[in-house]
C-alpha positions as CSV (number, residue, x, y, z in Angstrom):
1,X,80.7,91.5,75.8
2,X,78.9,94.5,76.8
3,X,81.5,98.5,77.7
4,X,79.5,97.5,80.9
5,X,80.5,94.0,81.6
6,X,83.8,94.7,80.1
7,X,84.5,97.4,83.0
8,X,82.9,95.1,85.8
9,X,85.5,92.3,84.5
10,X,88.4,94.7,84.8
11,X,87.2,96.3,88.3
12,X,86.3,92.7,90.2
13,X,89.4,90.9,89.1
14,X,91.6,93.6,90.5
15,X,90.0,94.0,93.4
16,X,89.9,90.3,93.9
17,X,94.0,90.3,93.0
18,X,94.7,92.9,95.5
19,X,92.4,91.1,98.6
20,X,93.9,87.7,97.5
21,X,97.9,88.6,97.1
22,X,97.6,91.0,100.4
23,X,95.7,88.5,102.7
24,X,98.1,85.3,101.7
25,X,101.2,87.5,101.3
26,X,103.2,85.4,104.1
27,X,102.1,81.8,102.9
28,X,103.6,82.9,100.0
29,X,106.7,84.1,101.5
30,X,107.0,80.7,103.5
31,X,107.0,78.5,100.2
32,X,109.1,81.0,97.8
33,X,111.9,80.2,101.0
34,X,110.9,77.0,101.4
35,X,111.5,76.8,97.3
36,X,114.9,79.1,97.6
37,X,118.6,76.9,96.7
38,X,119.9,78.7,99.7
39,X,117.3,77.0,102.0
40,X,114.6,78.0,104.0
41,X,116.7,79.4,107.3
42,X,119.6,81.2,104.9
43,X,116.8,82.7,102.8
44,X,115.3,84.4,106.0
45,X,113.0,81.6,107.5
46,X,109.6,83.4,109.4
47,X,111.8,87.0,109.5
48,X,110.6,89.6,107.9
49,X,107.4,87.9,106.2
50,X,106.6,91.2,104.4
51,X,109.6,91.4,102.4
52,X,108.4,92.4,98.7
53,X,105.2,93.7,100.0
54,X,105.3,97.0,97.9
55,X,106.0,95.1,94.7
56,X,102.3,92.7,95.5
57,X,100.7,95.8,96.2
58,X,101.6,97.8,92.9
59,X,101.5,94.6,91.1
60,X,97.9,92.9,92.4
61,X,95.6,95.2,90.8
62,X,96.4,95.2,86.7
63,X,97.7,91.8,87.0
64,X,94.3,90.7,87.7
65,X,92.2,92.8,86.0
66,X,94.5,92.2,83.0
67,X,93.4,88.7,83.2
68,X,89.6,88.5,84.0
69,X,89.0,91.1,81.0
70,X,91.1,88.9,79.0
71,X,89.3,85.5,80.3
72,X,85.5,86.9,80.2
73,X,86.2,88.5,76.5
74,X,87.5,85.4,75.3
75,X,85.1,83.5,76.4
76,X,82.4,85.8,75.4
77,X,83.5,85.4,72.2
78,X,84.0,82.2,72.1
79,X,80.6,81.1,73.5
80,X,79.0,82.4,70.3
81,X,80.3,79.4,67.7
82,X,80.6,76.6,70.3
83,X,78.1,74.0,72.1
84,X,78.2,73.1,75.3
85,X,80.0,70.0,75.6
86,X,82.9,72.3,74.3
87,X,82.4,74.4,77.1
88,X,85.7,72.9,78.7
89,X,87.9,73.8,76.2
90,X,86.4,77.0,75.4
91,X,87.2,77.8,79.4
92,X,90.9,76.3,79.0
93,X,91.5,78.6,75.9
94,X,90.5,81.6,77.4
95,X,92.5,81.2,80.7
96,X,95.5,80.2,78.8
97,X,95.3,83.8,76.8
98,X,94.8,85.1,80.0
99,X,97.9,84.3,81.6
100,X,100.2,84.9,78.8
101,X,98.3,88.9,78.5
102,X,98.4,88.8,83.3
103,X,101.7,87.7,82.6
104,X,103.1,90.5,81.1
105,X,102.5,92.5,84.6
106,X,102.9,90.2,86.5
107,X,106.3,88.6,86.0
108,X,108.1,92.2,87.0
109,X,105.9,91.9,90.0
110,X,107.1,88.8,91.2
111,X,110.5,88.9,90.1
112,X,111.4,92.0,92.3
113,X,108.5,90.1,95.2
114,X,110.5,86.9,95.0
115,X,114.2,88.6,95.5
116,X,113.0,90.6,98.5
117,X,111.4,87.6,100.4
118,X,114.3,85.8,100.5
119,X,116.7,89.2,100.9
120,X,114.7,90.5,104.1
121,X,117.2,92.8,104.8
122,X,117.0,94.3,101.5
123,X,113.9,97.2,100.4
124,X,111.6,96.6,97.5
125,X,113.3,99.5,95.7
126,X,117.1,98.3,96.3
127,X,116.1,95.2,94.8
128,X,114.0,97.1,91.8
129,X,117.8,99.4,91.2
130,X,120.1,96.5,91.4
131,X,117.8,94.2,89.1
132,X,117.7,97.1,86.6
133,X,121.2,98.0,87.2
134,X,123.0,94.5,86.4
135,X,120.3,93.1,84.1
136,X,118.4,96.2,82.5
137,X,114.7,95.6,81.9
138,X,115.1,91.7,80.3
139,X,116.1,91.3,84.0
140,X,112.4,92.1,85.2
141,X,111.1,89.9,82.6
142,X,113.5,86.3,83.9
143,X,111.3,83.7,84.2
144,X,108.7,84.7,82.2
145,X,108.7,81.7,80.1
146,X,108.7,79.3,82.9
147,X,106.0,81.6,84.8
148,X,103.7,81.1,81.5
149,X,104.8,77.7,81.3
150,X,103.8,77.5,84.3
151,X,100.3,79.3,84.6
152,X,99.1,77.8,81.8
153,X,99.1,74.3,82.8
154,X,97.7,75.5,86.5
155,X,94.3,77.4,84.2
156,X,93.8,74.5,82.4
157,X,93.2,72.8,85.5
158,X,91.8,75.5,87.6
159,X,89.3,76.9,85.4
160,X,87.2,74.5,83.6
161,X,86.7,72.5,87.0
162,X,86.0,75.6,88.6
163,X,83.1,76.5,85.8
164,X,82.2,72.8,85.5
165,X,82.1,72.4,89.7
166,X,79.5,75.7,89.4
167,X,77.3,74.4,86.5
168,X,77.1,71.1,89.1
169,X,76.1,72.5,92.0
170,X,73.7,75.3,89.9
171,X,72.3,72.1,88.2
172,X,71.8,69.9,91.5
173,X,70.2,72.9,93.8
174,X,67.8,74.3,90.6
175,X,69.9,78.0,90.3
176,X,72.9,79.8,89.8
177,X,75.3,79.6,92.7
178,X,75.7,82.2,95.1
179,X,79.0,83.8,95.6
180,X,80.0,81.9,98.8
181,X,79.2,78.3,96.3
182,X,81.5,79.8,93.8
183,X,84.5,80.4,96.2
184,X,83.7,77.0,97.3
185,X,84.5,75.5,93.9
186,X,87.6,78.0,93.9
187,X,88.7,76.9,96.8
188,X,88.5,73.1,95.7
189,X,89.8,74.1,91.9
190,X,92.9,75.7,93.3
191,X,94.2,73.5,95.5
192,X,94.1,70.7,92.9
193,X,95.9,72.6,90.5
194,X,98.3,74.0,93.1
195,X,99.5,70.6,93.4
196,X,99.6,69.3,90.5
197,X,101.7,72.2,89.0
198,X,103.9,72.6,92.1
199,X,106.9,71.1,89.9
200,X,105.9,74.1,87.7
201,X,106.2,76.7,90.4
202,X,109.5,75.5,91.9
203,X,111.3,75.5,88.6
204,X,109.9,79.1,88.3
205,X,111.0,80.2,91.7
206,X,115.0,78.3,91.1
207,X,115.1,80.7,87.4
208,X,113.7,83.8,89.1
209,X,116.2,83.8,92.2
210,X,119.1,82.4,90.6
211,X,121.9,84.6,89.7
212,X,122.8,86.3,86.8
213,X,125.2,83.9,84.4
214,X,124.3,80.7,86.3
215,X,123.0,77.5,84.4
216,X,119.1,78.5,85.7
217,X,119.4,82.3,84.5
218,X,118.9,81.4,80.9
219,X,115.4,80.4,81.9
220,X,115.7,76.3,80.5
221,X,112.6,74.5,82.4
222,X,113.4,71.7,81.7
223,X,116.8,71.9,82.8
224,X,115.8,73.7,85.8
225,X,113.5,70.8,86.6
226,X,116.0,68.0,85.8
227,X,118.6,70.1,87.9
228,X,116.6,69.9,91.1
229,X,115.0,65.9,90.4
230,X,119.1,65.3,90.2
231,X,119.9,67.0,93.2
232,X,116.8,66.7,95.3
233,X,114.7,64.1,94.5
234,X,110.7,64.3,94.6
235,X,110.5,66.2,97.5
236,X,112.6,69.2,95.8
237,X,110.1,68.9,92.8
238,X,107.3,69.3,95.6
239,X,109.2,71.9,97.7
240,X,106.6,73.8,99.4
241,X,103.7,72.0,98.4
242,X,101.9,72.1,101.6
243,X,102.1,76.0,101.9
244,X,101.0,76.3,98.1
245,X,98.4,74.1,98.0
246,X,97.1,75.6,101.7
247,X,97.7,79.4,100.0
248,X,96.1,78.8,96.4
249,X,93.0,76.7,98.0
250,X,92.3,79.6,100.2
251,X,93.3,82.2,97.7
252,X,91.1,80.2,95.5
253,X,87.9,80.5,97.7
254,X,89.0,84.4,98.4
255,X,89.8,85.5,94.6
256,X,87.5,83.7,92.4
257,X,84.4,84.3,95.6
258,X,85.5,88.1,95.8
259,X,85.3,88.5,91.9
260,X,82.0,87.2,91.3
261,X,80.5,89.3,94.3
262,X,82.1,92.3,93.3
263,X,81.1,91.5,89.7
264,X,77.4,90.6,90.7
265,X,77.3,94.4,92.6
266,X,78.8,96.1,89.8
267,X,76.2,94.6,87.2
């Protein structure tokens, strides 16, 4: 890739993390409660919906510029030695880098996020201290194994249908979509991932929130997920499905739609 399109990359993702993570802030609050082993009402129900705001807002903008320079690198290079029918993977490879680079950022983010909105009555920087205070910095960093273990699997999804839904519609109307089609095809991508993965996500929220020296702080996936199938059933595997699905198909059409505009106007 070109310094230019490197910088456009960088500048479009973040702006399309912080318009995304800020707009769909309180569906997100709504399904980490709805997720939480306390319960919805104990961990704060519809009060304070902002709670963890501050760390979104800090955390939006390298997150995801971290990962579309990553993603549009990769695939840069990649493009060069492959043919089209390998297009697919190609796409899945450089999302899956992605996430583990985003991740890096973002996992602090969202562990601090997370412990706020369902602690309402607790600031972002209260929770920041006592994380760092009783579990240092590997405390910022808990869950990020089941966070990569989780993103990974959603990219894989999201991204090549999202590329192959645009090549589709570019190939059926006789041009490359606009910005508006490609948020479309976000929108569609995201919300089939979302729900696919949502097992994922709620065996990342259960190892983020749980406390320090219980069975789900060592991080253990699998055992997180075999924990709540044991207690829960199905619908604890798909706890706050709805809500995720509803926030990632919109976030979807908001993110990946805001990043190519911003993208297009930068180039």
């Amino acid at each position: 890739m070109e310094p230019r399109e490197s910088w456009a990359a960088l500048a479009a993702g973040g702006v399309a993390g912080v318009c995304v993570d800020l707009i769909l802030f309180p569906l997100d609050t709504v399904k980490t409660r709805l997720q939480s082993p306390q319960g919805f009402r104990k961990a704060g129900g519809f009060r304070g919906i902002y709670a963890g705001v501050p760390s979104t807002a800090i955390g939006s903008f390298p997150n995801a510029a971290a990962f579309f320079i990553t993603y549009e690198n990769v695939k840069s290079v990649l493009h060069h030695s492959s043919t089209s029918y390998l297009a697919p993977a190609t796409h899945m490879v450089a999302a899956s880098l992605a996430e583990v680079v985003a991740c890096l950022i973002r996992v602090p983010s969202e562990v601090v996020k997370q412990r706020a909105q369902v602690s309402p009555s607790s600031s972002t920087l209260q929770i920041l201290s006592r994380t760092l205070y009783h579990e240092g910095i590997q405390g910022l960093y808990r869950g990020y194994k089941s966070t990569v273990l989780r993103e990974i699997p959603f990219s894989l999804v999201q991204f090549p249908l999202w590329e192959s839904l645009k090549d589709l519609w570019s190939w059926k109307q006789g041009h490359v979509v606009d910005s508006w089609q490609s948020a479309v095809c976000g929108a569609f991508a995201g919300g089939f991932a979302a729900a696919v993965t949502t097992p994922l996500d709620v065996a990342k929220t259960r190892i983020m929130l749980a406390k320090a020296g219980s069975s789900n702080a060592s991080g253990n996936v699998l055992a997180a997920l075999s924990d709540i199938w044991r207690t829960q059933g199905l619908s604890g595997l798909f706890a706050g499905v709805v809500p995720r699905m509803a926030g990632i198909s919109l976030g979807g059409f908001i993110f990946l739609g805001t990043y190519e505009k911003t993208r297009q106007l930068l180039l």
